[in-house]
NUDRENGU-759729 format. One record per residue (C-alpha): residue in three letters; x, y, z. Coordinates in steps of 0.02 Angstrom, whole numbers, plus 50000, padded with zeros to 5 digits. Example, Ala and Ser with C-alpha at 12.3 -4.5 7.8 and 13.67 -1.06 7.14 Angstrom:
2
Ala506154977550390/Ser506844994750357/
END
This chain:
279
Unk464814686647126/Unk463384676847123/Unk462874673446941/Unk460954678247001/Unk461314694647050/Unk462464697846891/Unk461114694746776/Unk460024705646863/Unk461294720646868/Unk461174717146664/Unk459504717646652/Unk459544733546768/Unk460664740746652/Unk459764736546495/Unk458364744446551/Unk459334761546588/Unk458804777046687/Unk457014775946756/Unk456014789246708/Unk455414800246835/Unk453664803246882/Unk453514820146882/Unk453854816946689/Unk452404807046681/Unk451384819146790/Unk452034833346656/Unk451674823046507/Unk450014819246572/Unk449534837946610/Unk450144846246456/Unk449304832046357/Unk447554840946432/Unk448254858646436/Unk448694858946252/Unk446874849246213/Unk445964866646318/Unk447124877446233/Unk447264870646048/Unk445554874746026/Unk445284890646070/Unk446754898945983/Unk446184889945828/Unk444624897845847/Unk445564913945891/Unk446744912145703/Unk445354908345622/Unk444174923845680/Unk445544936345630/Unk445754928245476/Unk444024931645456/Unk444124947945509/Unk445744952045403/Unk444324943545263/Unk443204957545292/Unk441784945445381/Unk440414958845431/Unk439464957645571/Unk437764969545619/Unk438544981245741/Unk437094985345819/Unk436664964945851/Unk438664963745923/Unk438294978246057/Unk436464972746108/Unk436834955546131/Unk438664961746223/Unk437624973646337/Unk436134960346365/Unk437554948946391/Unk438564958946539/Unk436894966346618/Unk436024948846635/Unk437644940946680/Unk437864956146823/Unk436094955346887/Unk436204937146891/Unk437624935347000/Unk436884948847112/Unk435434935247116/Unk436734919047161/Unk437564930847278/Unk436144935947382/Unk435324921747379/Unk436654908347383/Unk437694913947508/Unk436504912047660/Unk436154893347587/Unk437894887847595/Unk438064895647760/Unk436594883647807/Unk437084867647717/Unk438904871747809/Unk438454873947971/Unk436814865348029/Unk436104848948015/Unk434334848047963/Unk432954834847909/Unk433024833647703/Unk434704840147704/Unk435414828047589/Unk433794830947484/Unk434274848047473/Unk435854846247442/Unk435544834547295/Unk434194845347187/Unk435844858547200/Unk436624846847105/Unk435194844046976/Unk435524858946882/Unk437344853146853/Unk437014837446781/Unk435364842546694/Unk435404844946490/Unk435364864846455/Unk433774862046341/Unk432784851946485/Unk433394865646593/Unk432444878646490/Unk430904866646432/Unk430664863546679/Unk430864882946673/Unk429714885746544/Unk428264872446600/Unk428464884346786/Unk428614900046717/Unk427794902846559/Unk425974906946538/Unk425394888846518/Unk426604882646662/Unk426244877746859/Unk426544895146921/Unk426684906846730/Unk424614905046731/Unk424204912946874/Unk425674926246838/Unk424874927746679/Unk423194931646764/Unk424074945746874/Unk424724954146720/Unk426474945646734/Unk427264938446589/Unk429044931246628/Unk429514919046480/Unk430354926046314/Unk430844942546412/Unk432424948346481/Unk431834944646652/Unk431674924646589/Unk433674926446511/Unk434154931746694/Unk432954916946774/Unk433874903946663/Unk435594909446724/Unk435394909746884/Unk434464893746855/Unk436094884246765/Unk437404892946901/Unk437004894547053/Unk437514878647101/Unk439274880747058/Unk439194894747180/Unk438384887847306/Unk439424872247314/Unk441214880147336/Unk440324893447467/Unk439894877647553/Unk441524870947542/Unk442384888747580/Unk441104890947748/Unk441544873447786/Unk443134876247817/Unk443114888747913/Unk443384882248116/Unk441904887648217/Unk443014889748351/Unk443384906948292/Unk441604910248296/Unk441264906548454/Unk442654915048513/Unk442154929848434/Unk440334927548512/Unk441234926948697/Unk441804943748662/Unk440024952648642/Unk440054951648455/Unk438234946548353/Unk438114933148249/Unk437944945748102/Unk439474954648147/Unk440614936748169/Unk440064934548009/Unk440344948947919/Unk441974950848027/Unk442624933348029/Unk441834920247948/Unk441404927947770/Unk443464935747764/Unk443984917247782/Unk442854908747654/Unk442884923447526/Unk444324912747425/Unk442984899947402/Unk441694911947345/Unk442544921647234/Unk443014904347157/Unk441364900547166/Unk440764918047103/Unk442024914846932/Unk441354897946907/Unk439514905246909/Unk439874920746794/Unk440694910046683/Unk439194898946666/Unk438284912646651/Unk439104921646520/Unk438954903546414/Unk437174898546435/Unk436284893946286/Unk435144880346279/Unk434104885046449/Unk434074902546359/Unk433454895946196/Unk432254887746280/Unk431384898546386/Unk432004916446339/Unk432004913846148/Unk433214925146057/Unk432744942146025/Unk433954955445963/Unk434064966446121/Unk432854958546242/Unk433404942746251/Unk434794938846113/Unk436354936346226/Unk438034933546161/Unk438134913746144/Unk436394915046041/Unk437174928945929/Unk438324918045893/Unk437194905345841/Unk436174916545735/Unk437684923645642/Unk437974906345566/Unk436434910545443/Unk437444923745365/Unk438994911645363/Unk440574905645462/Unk441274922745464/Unk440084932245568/Unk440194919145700/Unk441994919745723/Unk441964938145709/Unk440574933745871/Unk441544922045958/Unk443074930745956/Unk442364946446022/Unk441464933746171/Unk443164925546209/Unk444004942346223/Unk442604950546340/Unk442624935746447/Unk444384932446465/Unk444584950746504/Unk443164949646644/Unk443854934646725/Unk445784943046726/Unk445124957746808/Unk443814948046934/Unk445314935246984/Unk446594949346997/Unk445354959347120/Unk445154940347220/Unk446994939047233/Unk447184955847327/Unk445484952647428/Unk446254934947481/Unk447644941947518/Unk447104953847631/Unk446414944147730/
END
């Protein structure tokens, strides 16, 4: 044997069993699963410890800011929805001058601090702003009002709804469109019929992403909605506010928030599983 080769079978031997790379993929992935999780069951312990403590909490601030909460959240996404959909379809499907433009300022929102989000909201909207003067002057006052809690959140998600309805519309072939258009079907009713079935996986991703957002927003809030018990105290700014009284009431907060939302998005993904897979 040729003295090369034996010292390499040594070394090879040495060195033992290589490990596998779906190890390292697995170490990799729980290393960031266990950093997302760790958190929020500490937070979780430590809000029934509270709780077991005998932290109270106003009851009537918990169920105003829950209800402002779900009912801003709602009519917001009814916003995104309605609005959003249509400009995905565009930004899928046609090519237009400034489209890049357009499809850039989506992306401002995203990137944007939440407390220059509400301080651009509140220098349009409120009564000293571009547009809030003249609204003023018609008898229309938008900031600090429920109104200005929903205009924040659609504000801070849309884009994540809009982006993943572009993707979802995207991939959708056009062929089937057109096919469908040989066959004496309108536009509306391809869409409805064929091209909105095959991207709703994407929007209802999309839809989740944006509720979630929602559901979270704080600074933009702060901002330009303020936080008044039951007009425009949501549940993020309760939160905040019940650190005055101590640590307590904002676990007591938090863990009702976590529960609420988790329960939302189980229900909202288990309804998009059996939509997607209807189709």
């Amino acid at each position: 044997m040729n003295p090369e080769t034996a010292v390499d079978q040594a070394r090879e031997q040495r060195r033992g069993v290589p490990i596998s790379p779906a190890w390292w993929l697995a170490l990799c992935g729980g290393v960031l699963f266990l950093f997302i999780l760790v958190p929020v069951v500490a937070l979780v312990y430590r809000a029934l410890e509270a709780v077991f403590a005998g932290a109270q909490v106003s009851q009537s601030a918990v169920l105003d800011a829950l209800q402002l909460s779900l009912v801003t959240t709602f009519s917001s996404m009814v916003f995104i929805a309605a609005l959003g959909t249509p400009l995905a379809y565009i930004l899928a499907r046609y090519s237009f001058p400034g489209k890049g433009i357009v499809d850039t300022v989506l992306d401002v929102p995203i990137v944007l601090p939440p407390a220059v989000a509400g301080l651009a909201l509140l220098m349009a909207f409120g009564r000293q702003g571009v547009l809030g003067g003249a609204l003023h002057a018609a008898g229309i006052d938008v900031a600090f009002t429920t109104v200005a809690v929903v205009m924040a959140q659609v504000f801070v998600a849309a884009p994540f709804y809009v982006k993943s309805a572009k993707t979802g519309f995207s991939t959708v072939n056009p062929e089937l469109e057109r096919v469908s258009y040989t066959l004496g079907v309108s536009r509306s009713s391809t869409f409805r019929r064929v091209t909105l079935p095959l991207a709703l996986p994407a929007l209802a991703g999309g839809a989740v992403m944006a509720w979630a957002r929602a559901l979270g927003e704080f600074g933009a809030t702060i901002m330009f909605a303020g936080s008044l018990q039951g007009k425009t105290q949501t549940m993020p700014l309760a939160i905040y506010a019940g650190l005055e009284s101590g640590l307590g009431p904002a676990l007591v907060l938090s863990l009702i928030l976590v529960v609420a939302s988790f329960s939302v998005l189980l229900v909202f993904k288990i309804l998009s599983g059996r939509t997607v897979g209807a189709v």
